[in-house]
C-alpha positions as CSV (number, residue, x, y, z in Angstrom):
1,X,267.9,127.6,-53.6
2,X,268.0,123.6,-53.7
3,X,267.5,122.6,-57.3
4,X,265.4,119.1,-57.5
5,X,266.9,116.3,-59.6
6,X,264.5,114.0,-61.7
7,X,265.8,110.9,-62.9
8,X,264.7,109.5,-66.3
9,X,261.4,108.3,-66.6
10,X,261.7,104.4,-65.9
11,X,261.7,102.0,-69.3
12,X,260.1,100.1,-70.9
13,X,262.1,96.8,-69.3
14,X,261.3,98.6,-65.6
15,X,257.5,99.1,-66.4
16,X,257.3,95.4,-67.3
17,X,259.0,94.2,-64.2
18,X,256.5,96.4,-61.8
19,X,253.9,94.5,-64.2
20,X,255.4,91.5,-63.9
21,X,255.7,92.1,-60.1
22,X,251.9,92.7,-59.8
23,X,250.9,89.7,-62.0
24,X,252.6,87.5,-59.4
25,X,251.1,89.4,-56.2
26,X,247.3,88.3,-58.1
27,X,245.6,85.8,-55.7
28,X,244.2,82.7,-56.0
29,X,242.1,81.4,-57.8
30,X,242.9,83.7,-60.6
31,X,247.1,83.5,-60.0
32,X,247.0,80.4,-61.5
33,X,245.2,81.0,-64.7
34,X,247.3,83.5,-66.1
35,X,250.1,81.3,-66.2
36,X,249.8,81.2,-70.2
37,X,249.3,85.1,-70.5
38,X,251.5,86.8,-72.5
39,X,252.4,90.1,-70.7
40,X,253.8,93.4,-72.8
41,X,254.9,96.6,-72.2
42,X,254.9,98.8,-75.5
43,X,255.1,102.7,-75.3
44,X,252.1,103.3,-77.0
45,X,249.1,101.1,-78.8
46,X,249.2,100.6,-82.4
47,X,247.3,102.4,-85.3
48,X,245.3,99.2,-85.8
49,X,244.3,98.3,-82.1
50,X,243.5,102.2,-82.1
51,X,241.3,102.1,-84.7
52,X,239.4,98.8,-83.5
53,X,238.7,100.6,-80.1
54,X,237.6,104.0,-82.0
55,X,240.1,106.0,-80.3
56,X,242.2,108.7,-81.5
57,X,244.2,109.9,-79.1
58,X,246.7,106.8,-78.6
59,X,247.1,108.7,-74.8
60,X,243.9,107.5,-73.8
61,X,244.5,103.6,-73.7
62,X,247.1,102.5,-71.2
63,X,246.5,98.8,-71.1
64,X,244.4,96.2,-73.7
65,X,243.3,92.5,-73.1
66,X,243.6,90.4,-76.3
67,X,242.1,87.2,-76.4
68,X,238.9,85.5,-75.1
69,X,237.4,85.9,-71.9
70,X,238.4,82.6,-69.8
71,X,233.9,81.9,-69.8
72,X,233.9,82.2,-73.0
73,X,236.5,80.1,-74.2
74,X,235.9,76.1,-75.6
75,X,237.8,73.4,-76.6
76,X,237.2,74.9,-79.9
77,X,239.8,77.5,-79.5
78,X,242.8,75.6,-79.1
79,X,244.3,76.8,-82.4
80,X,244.1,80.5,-80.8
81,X,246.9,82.3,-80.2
82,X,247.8,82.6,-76.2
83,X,245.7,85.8,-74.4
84,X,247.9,88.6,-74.3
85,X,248.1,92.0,-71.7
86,X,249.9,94.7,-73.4
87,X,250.4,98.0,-70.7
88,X,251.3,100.8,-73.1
89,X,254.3,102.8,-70.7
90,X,253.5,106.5,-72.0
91,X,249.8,107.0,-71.6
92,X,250.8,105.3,-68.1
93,X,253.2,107.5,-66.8
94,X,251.1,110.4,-68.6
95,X,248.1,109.7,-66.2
96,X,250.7,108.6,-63.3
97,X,252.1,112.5,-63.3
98,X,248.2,113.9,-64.1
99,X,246.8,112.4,-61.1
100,X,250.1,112.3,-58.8
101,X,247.6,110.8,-55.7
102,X,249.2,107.3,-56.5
103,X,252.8,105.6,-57.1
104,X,253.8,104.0,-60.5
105,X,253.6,100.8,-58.8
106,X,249.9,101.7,-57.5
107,X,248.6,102.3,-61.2
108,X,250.8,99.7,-62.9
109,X,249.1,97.1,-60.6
110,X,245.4,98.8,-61.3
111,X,245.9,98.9,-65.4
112,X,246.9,95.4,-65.1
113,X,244.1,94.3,-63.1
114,X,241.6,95.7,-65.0
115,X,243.2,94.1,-68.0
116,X,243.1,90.9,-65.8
117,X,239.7,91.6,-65.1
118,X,238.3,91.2,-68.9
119,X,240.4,87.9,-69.0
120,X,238.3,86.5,-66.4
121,X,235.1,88.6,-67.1
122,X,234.9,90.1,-63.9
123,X,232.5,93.2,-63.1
124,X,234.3,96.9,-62.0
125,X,233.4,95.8,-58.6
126,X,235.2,92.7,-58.9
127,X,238.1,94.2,-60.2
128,X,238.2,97.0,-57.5
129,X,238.3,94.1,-54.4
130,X,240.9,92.2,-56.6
131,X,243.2,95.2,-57.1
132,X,242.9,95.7,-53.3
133,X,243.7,91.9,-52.9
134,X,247.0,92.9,-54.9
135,X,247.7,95.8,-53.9
């Protein structure tokens, strides 16, 4: 009988680089407004960001958008802090070995496009034919 080997599940440094790696494959127009993004890769959300969201199972948020939708923002705001995505690697790789129909890569890229998507305020729909643009 063959035994199968596993390796480790990839860190929190490789889950940042597939991020990183699907923010630059984001096309144009929207590439070049995330320039000023922060990006972060945390293993899960915190109590407080939790709590905000109502959730309670910190399994069931793999990705949050902080900051002010692009059409929403004014010269009013320049004091704010820069927009920030955080992915949150365990819920991730939890629904990355639930569904196991898609590669890490595949559902790093969609998290981070929906998170893209509430920068720029775009619908589901939007998101969808962006995520296939990045894809």
């Amino acid at each position: 009988i063959m035994s199968r080997l596993f390796g480790c599940p990839p860190s929190l440094e490789e889950m940042e680089q597939l991020a990183r790696s699907a923010l630059a494959r984001i096309p144009a127009p929207f590439g070049q407004h995330l320039a000023g993004i922060r990006l972060l890769v945390e293993d899960f959300a915190d109590e407080a960001a939790l709590a905000d969201l109502g959730i309670d199972d910190p399994f069931e948020l793999t990705g949050l958008y902080e900051g002010l939708p692009l059409g929403d923002k004014s010269i009013e705001h320049t004091g704010a802090l820069p927009d920030r995505i955080r992915l949150f690697r365990r819920p991730i790789l939890d629904e990355w070995a639930e569904r196991g129909d898609v590669t890490l890569e595949q559902l790093v890229t969609h998290v981070l496009v929906h998170e893209v998507g509430h920068h720029f305020g775009l619908s589901d729909a939007d998101m969808h034919a962006l995520e296939d643009q990045a894809g």
